[in-house]
N, C-alpha and C positions, 0 to 999 in steps of 0.2 A: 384279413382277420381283424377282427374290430377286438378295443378294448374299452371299456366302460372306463368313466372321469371318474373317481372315487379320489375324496379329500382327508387325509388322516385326521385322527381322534375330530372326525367332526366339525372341522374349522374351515369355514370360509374362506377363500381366498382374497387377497388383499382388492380393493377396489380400484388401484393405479393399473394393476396387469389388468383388469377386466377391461378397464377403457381401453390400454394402449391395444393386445389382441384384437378387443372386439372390431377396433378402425383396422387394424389389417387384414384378420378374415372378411372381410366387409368387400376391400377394395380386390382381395385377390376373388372373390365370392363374383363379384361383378365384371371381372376379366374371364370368368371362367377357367380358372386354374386352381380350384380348389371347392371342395364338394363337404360341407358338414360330416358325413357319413364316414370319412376316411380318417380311419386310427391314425394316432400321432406315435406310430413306430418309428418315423422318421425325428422325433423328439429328443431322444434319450438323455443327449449332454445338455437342455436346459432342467435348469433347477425345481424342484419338485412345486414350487410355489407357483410360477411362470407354466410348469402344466396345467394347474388346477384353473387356475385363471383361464388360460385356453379354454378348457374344456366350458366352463361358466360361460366366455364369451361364443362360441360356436352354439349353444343352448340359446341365449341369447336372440345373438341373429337365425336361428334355425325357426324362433318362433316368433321374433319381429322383425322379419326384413328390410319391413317399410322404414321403420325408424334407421334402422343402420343404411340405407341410401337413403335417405333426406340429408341426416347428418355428415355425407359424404360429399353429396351434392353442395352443401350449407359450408361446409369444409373449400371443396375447390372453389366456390363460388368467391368465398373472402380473399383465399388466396390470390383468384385474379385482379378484385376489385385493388386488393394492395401491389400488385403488380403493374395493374392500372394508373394509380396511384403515384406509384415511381416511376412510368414511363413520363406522365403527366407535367409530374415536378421536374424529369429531366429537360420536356420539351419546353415548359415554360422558363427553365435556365437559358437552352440554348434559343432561344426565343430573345430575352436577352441578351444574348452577348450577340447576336447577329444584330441587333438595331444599335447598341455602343457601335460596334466596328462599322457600320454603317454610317452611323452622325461623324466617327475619325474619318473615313473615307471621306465624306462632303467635305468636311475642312479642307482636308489636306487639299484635295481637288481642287477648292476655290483659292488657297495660295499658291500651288502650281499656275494655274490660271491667269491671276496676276503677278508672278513671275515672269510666266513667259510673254503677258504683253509690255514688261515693261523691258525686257531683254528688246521684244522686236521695235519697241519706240527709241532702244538705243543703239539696235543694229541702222533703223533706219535713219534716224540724226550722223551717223557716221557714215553711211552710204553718200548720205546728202552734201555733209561740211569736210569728212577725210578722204575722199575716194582712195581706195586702194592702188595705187603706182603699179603697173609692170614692167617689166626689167628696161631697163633706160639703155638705150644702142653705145657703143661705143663710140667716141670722136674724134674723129683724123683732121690734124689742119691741113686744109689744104694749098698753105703756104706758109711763109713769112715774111712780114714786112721789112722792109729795111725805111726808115725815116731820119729827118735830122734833127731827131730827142735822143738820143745816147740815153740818158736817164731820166727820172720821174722830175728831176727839177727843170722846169722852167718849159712841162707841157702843157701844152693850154688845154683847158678841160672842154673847150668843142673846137671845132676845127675852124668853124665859121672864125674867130678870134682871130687866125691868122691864116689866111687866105693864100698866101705864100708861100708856106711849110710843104713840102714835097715829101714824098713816098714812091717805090717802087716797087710792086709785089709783083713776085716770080709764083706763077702756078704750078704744081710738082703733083696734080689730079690726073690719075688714069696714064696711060703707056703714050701717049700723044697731047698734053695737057693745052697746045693749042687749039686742038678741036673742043675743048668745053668753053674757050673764049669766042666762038664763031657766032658774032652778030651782036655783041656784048659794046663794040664802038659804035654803033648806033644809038648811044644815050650818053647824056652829058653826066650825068653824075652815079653813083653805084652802093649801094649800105652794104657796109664790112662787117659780119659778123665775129667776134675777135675774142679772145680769152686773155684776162686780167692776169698772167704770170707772174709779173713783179709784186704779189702783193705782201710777200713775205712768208717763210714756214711757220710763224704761228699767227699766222691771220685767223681769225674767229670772227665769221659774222654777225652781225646785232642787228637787232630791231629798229632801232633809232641811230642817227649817224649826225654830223654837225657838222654841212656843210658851210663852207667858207664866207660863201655871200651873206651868211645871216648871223655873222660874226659871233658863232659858239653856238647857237640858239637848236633844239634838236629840232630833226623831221623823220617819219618814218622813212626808211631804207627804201622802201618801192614809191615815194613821191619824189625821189634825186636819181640824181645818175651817178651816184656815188659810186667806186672801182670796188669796193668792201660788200658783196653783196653775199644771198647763200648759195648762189649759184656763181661762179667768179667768171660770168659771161657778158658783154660787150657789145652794144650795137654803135658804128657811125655811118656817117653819111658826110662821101667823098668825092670832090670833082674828079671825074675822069680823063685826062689829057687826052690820051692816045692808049693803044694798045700796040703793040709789037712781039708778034711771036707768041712766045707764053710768059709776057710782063705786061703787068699794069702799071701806068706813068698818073701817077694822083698828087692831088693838091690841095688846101685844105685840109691836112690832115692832122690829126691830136692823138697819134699814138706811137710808145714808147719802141724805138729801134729796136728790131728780133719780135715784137709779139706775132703769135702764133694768127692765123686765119683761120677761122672753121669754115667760110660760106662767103660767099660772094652775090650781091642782087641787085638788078638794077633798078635805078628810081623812076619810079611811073606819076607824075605831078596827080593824074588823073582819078587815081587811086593813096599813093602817101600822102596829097594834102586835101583835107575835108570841105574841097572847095562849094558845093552843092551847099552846104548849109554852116555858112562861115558866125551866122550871128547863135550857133550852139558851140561853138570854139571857149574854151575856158583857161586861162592860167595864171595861178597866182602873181602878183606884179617882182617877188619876191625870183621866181625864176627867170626875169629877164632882165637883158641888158639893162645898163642904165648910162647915159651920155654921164652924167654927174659923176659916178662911180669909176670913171676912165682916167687916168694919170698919164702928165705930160710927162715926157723923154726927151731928155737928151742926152749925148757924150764928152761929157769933162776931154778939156785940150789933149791930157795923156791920150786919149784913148781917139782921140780922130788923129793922131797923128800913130798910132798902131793900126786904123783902116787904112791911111794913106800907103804905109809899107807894106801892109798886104796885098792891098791895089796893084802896085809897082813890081810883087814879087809874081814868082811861075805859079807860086802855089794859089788852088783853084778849090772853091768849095766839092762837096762830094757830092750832093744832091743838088745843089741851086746852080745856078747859071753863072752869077759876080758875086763880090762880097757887098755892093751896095745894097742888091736882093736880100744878102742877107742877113744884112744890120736892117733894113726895113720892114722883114718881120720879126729879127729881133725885136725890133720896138712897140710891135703890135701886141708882142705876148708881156710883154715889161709893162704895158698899156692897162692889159686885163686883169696886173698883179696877181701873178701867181703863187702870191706867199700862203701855205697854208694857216689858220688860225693859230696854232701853236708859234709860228714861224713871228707873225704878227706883234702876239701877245710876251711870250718867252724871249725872243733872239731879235726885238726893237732897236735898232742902233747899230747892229753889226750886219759887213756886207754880207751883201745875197747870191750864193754861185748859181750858175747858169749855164746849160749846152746846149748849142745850136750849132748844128752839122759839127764841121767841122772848128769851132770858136767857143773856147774858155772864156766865160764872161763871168767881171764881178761889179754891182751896180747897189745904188745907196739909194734908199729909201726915207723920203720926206714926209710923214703922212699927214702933217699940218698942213704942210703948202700944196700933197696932194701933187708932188712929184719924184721921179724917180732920174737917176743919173748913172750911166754906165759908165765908170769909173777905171777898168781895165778889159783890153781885147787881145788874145792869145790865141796862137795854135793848142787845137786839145792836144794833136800830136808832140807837142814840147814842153808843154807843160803838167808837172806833175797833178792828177786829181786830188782837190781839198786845200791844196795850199793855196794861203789866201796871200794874193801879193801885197808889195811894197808902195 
């Protein structure tokens, strides 16, 4: 049932409903869901103004179509291009922020880059100058010496100094320790590898050390054979007497009674001394002997008249042979003055104690005349340590 668009008393309808209707009969007109022809029964609850307009706007496009899709067409059309628009501006945003995060990326990248080659220039400086250590074996001696130094005083600091000096080391390697000495008397002399015990609970190694010969003056720790070292390890080189059983009978020797043995080796000339090319041999004058730097000895009356009664008695050195033995490297080690710098400098004037095997010695020191005199000779065994005689 159709109803005719009739406007009361006459009046127009306003021109705002005519456009907004007219774009929506237009668009529903162009979907096919709405036909000019069909009554607005379906209308009731809009307002009498809002019909009249419909009906104006269905007039309208009933008899200009064309206009009403142009203006349709002209309608989506903007709307895309502003659609467009804003996709546009978004992409030129993110357009944007992808080239910043990109110029951060290359930074960062180039100081990672030169971080890590200055990490591997100092992984490999340290490869080079600290190699990393792995676990260090444990050290069994395998003996101990018995010698005729009782104590740190009055050992010659090489053995060569007193040629005399006896040693005996007992081997205690493996369940038959005679079988590791089998072929070892075949060679005159043998390097004891030995560990520095005596050097005190708070010994602390150093860099520089001052030894004796250079009266105060320093030298680096690995250009001496200083006992102070950061490893408290020890090489010498001993004449070998004899061998018997599982003891070694040695001579020449400069080490303190009870030090520990780690190693035993013998001397091969062939190989220990660099005979094949003698004019690259180098050594400061400062590390060797010197005839001038030697001090004569002798024994003040008291004291050769306390060799004579030892002479005469039962009692017998422990390591040496007679007591003439050994008052005669007594006098070799008294020769090489074994007064530390301190000793020198500090304690001038006052005697000097001394053990040798079994003999309490105290001897006086000349350093002007550049002689030395043994003054008193005692059993250690009777006499008390430290007290200085009469």
């Amino acid at each position: 049932m159709e109803r005719s668009c009739s406007f009361p008393h006459g009046r127009r309808p306003p021109r705002v409903g005519q456009h907004v209707l007219l774009i929506l009969v237009s668009m529903a007109s162009q979907c096919g869901a709405f036909r000019p022809s069909i009554a607005f029964t379906a209308l009731p609850i809009l307002p009498e103004i809002v019909r009249q307009g419909a009906c104006t706007a269905l007039r309208m496009s009933s008899s200009h179509p064309q206009n009403a899709q142009t203006a349709s067409i002209a309608a989506e059309l903007t709307a895309a291009k502003q659609e467009l628009a804003r996709h546009q501006a978004a992409a030129r945003e993110q357009e944007e922020r992808i080239r910043v995060l990109a110029e951060e990326l290359r930074k960062q990248q180039g100081k990672d880059s030169a971080a890590l080659g200055e990490q591997a220039q100092t992984e490999e400086a340290t490869d080079l100058s600290q190699p990393t250590p792995g676990p260090l074996p444990s050290l069994t001696a395998v003996g101990t010496i018995k010698t005729c130094f009782p104590t740190k005083n009055g050992c010659p600091r090489q053995g060569a100094i007193c040629p005399s000096s006896a040693g005996q080391l007992r081997i205690s390697f493996g369940n038959n320790p005679q079988h590791s000495l089998d072929g070892l008397a075949d060679f005159s002399h043998v390097w004891l590898l030995f560990l520095f015990h005596d050097n005190g609970a708070n010994f602390s190694p150093r860099a520089k050390v001052f030894p004796p010969r250079l009266g105060g003056k320093p030298k680096g720790v690995f250009s001496t054979r200083a006992p102070h070292r950061p490893n408290a390890i020890g090489l010498t080189l001993c004449r070998l007497d004899r061998v018997h059983a599982d003891t070694l009978f040695l001579s020449g020797v400069d080490l303190i009674d009870g030090t520990p043995i780690l190693d035993v080796k013998p001397y091969i000339p062939a190989y220990d001394y660099p005979q094949y090319q003698p004019e690259t041999i180098r050594c400061p004058a400062w590390a060797l002997p010197s005839n001038s730097s030697s001090l004569s000895v002798s024994l003040s009356p008291h004291a050769q008249d306390q060799l004579l009664a030892l002479q005469n008695s039962p009692q017998r050195p422990s390591l040496l042979s007679t007591w003439e033995e050994a008052v005669e490297g007594l006098q070799a080690v008294l020769a090489a003055d074994p007064r530390s710098v301190y000793r020198k400098t500090k304690c001038a004037g006052h005697k000097y104690p001394l053990y040798y095997d079994r003999l309490n010695v105290w001897s006086e020191f000349d350093d002007a005349a550049q002689h030395v005199t043994i003054v008193d000779l005692a059993l250690r065994d009777n006499v008390t340590e430290g007290a200085v005689p009469t």
